[in-house]
C-alpha positions as a Markdown table, in Angstrom:
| # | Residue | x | y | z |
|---|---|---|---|---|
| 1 | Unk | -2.9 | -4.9 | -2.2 |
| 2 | Unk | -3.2 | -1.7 | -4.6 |
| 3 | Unk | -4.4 | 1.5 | -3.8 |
| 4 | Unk | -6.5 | 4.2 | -5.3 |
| 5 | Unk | -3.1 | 5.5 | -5.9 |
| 6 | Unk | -1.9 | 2.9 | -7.8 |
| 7 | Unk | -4.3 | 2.8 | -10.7 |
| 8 | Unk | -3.2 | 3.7 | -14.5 |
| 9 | Unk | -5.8 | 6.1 | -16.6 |
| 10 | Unk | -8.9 | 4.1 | -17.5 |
| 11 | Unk | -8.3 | 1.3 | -15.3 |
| 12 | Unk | -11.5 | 0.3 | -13.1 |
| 13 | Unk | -11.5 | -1.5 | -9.4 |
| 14 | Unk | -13.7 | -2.4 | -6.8 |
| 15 | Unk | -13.1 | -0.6 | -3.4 |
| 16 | Unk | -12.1 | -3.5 | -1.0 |
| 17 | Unk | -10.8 | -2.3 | 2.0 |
| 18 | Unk | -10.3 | 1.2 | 4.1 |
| 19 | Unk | -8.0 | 0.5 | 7.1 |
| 20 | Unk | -8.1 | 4.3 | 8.9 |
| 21 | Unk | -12.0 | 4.9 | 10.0 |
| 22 | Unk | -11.1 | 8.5 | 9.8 |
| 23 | Unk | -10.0 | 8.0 | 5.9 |
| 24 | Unk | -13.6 | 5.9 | 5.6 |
| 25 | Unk | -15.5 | 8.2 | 7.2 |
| 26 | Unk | -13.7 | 10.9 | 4.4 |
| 27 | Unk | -14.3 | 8.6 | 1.6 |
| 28 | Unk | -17.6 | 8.1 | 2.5 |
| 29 | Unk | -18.6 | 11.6 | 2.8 |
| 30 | Unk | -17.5 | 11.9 | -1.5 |
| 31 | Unk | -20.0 | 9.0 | -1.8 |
| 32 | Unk | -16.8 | 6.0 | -2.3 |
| 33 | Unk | -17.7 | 3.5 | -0.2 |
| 34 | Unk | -15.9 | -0.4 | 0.2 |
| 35 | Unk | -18.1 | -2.2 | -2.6 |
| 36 | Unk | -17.9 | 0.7 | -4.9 |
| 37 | Unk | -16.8 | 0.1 | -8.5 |
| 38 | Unk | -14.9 | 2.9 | -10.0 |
| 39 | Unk | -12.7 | 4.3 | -13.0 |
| 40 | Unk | -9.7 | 6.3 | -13.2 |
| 41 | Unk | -10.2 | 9.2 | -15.3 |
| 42 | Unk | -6.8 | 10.9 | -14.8 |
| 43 | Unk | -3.5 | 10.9 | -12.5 |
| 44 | Unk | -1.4 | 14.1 | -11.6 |
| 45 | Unk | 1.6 | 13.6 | -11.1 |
| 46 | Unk | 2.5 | 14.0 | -6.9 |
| 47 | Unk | -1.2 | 14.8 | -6.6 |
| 48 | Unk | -5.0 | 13.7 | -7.0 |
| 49 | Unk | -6.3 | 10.5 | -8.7 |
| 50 | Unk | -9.8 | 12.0 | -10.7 |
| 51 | Unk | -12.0 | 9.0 | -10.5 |
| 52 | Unk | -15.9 | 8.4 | -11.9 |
| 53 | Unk | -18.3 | 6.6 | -9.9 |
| 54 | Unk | -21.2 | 6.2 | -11.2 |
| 55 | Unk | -21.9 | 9.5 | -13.1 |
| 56 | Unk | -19.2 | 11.6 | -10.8 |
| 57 | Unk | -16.5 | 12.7 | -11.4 |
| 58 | Unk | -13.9 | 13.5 | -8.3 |
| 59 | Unk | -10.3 | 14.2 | -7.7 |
| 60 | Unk | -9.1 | 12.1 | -4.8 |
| 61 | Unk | -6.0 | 13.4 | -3.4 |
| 62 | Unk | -3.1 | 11.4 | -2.8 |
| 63 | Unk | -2.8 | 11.1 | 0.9 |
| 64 | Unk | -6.4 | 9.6 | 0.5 |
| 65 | Unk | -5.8 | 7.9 | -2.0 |
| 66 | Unk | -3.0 | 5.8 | -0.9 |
| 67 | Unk | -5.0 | 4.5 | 1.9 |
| 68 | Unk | -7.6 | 3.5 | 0.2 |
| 69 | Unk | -7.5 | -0.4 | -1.4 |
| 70 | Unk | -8.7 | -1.7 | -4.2 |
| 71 | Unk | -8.9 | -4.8 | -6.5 |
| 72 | Unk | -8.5 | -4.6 | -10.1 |
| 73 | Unk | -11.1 | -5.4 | -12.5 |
């Protein structure tokens, strides 16, 4: 399955599955929870995934992101 990581600029997805309850309880803390619809906004290269939910804006970094999964929309 993809992860946050994987996403192209302006592509959304719906948060589907968080294996590491650490990682969860990390996501959940910046408000992405599994169920969540979001947006990419903007990749750096070797670094954070910026991402809207909702009407925030947040730069996941890429450690999170990769473990974080998602299914496109």
């Amino acid at each position: 399955m993809p992860t946050l990581d994987d996403l192209k600029v302006g592509h959304c997805a719906l948060i589907k599955h968080i294996q590491d309850p650490d990682v969860a309880t990390q996501a959940l803390r910046m408000g992405i929870s599994v169920g969540e619809t979001i947006t990419c906004l903007a990749r750096v290269p070797s670094g954070p995934t910026v991402i809207q939910r909702g009407g925030m804006e947040l730069a996941i970094g890429q450690a999170l992101s990769q473990q974080i999964e998602v299914e496109l929309q």
